[in-house]
C-alpha positions in Angstrom: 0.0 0.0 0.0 1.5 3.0 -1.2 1.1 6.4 1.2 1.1 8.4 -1.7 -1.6 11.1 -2.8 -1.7 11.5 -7.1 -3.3 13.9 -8.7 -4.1 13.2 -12.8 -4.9 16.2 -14.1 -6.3 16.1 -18.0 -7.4 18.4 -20.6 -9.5 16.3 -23.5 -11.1 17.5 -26.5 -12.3 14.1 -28.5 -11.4 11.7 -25.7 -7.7 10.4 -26.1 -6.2 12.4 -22.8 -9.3 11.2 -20.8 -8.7 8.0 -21.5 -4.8 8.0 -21.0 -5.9 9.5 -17.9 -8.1 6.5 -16.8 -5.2 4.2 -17.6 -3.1 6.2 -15.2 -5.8 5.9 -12.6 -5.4 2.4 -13.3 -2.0 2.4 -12.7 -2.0 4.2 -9.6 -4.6 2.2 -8.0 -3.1 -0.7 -8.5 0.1 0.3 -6.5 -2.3 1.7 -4.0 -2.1 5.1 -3.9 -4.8 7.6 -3.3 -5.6 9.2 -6.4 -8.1 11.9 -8.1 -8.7 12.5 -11.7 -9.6 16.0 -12.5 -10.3 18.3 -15.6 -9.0 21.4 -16.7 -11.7 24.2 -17.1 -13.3 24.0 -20.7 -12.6 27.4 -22.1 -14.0 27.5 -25.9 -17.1 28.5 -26.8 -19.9 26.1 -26.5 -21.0 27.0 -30.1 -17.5 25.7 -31.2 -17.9 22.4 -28.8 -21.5 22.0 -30.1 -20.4 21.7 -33.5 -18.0 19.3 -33.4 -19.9 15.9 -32.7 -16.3 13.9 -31.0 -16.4 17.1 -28.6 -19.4 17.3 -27.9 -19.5 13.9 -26.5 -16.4 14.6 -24.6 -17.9 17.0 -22.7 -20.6 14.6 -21.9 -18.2 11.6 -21.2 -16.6 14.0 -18.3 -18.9 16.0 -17.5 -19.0 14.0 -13.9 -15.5 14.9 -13.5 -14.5 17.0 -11.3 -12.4 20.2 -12.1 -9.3 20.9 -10.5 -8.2 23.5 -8.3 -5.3 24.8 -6.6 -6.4 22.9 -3.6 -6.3 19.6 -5.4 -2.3 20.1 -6.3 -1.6 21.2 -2.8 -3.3 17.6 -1.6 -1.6 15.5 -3.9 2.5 14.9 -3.7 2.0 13.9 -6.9 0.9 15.2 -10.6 0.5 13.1 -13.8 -0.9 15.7 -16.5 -2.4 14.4 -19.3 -2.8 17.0 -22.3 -3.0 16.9 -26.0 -0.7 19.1 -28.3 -1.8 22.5 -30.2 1.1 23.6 -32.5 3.7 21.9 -30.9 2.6 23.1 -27.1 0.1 22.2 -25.0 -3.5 22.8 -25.1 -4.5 26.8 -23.6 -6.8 25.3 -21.3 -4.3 23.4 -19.1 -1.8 26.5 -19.6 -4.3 28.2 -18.1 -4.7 26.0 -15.6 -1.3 26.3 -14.7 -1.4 29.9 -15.3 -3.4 30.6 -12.4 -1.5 29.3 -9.6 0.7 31.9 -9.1 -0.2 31.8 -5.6 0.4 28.4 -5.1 3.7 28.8 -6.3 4.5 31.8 -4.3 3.8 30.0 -1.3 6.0 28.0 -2.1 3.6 24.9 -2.3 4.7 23.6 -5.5 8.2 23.1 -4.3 9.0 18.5 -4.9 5.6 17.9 -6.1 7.1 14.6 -8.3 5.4 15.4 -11.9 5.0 13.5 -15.3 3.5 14.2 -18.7 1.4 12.4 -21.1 0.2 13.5 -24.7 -1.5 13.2 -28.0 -1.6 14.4 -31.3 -2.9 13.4 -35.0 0.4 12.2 -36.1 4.6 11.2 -34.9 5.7 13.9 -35.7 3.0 16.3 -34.3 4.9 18.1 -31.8 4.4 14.8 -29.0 7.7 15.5 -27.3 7.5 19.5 -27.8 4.3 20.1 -25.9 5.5 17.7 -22.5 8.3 19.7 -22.5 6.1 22.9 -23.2 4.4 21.6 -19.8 8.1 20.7 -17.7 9.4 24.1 -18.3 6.2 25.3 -15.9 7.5 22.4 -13.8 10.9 23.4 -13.6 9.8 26.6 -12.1 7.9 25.5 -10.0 10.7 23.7 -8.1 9.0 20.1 -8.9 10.4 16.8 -9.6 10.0 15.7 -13.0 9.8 12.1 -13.2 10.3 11.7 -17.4 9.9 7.4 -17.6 13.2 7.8 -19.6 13.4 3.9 -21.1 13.1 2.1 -17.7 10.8 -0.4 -19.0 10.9 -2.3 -22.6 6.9 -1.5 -22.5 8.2 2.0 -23.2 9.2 1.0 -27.3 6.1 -0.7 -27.6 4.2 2.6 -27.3 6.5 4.9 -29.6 9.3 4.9 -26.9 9.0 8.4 -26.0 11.5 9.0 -23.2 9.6 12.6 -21.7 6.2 10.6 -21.7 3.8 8.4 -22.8 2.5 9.8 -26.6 0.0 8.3 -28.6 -0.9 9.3 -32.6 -4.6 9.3 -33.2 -5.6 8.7 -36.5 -8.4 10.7 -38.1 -11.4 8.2 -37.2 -10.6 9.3 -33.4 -8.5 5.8 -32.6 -5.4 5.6 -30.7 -2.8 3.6 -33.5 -0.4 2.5 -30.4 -1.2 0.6 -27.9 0.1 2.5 -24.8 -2.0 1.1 -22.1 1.0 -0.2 -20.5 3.3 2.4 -21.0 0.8 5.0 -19.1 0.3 2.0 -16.2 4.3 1.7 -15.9 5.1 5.6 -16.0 2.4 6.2 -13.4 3.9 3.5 -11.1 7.1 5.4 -11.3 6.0 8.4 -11.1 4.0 7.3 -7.6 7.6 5.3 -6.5 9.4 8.6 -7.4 7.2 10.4 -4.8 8.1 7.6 -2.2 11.6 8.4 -2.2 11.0 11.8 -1.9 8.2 11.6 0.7 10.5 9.3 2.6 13.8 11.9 2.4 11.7 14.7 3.7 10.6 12.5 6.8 
């Protein structure tokens, strides 16, 4: 039974983040951590969302989901975020998210929170690797841990073997075309024992 508290923190507009974020509740469950999943604010117009059917149902797939606050990342020792790319960065609505917690980080409250990425976009080459490190420069100044799953487990190659985070292409019929179930299960796992050691050292 793990004594850690994870936070998995998603933005999802047709359903791919969501989902790697259920996988990562998966994951974190199964080493027996405490764990939320939470939502980024929506922050297009619902005229835009009500025109695009894979959105649309999105917002009704998670609409049960809770959205996350500042309160939520001071609970949890640590963050798994889960965001898909927009022109090689992340999506505006977890920058935004991240945006506003100035005072969070003033207080200092941000300081070894153990953090790690996941992503999506419509094709390899998509800017994957650009937007989860568009989301650890944040982390870097916020004094937090990144915990990148590097290539600490061959399940890693199987998904696309992104070494900053679990990536995933989705073709244009909305499915994922790797299979990176296990990838997201393993980098959560290490992300939670990464918080461990550190929980442990500040004892």
């Amino acid at each position: 039974m793990s004594n850690v508290k994870i936070a998995v923190v998603f933005y999802s507009m047709g359903g791919t983040n969501f989902q790697l974020a259920k996988w990562a509740e998966e994951g974190a469950k199964e080493a027996g951590a405490e764990v939320k999943v939470l939502k980024v604010q929506e922050l297009a117009p619902e005229s835009v969302i009500e025109g695009n059917e894979a959105w649309k149902a999105t917002v009704e797939a998670t609409k049960d989901v809770p959205v996350a606050t500042s309160d939520d990342l001071e609970w949890a020792d640590a963050i798994i975020f889960s965001v898909p790319t927009r022109f090689g960065v992340m999506a505006s609505q977890m920058k935004q998210f991240l945006d506003i917690q100035g005072g969070l980080w003033a207080s200092g409250k941000t300081v070894n929170k153990v953090v790690s990425a996941m992503t999506s976009a419509q094709n390899p080459h998509g800017g994957q690797e650009a937007t989860i490190l568009s989301l650890y420069t944040s982390m870097m100044h916020w004094g937090a841990i990144i915990a990148a799953p590097g290539y600490t487990d061959p399940v890693l190659f199987g998904a696309g073997g992104n070494p900053y985070g679990t990536s995933v292409t989705v073709g244009q019929d909305g499915n994922m075309i790797e299979d990176v179930k296990d990838a997201v299960i393993h980098q959560t796992k290490r992300t939670i024992t990464v918080a461990e050691w550190v929980k442990k050292g500040n004892q």
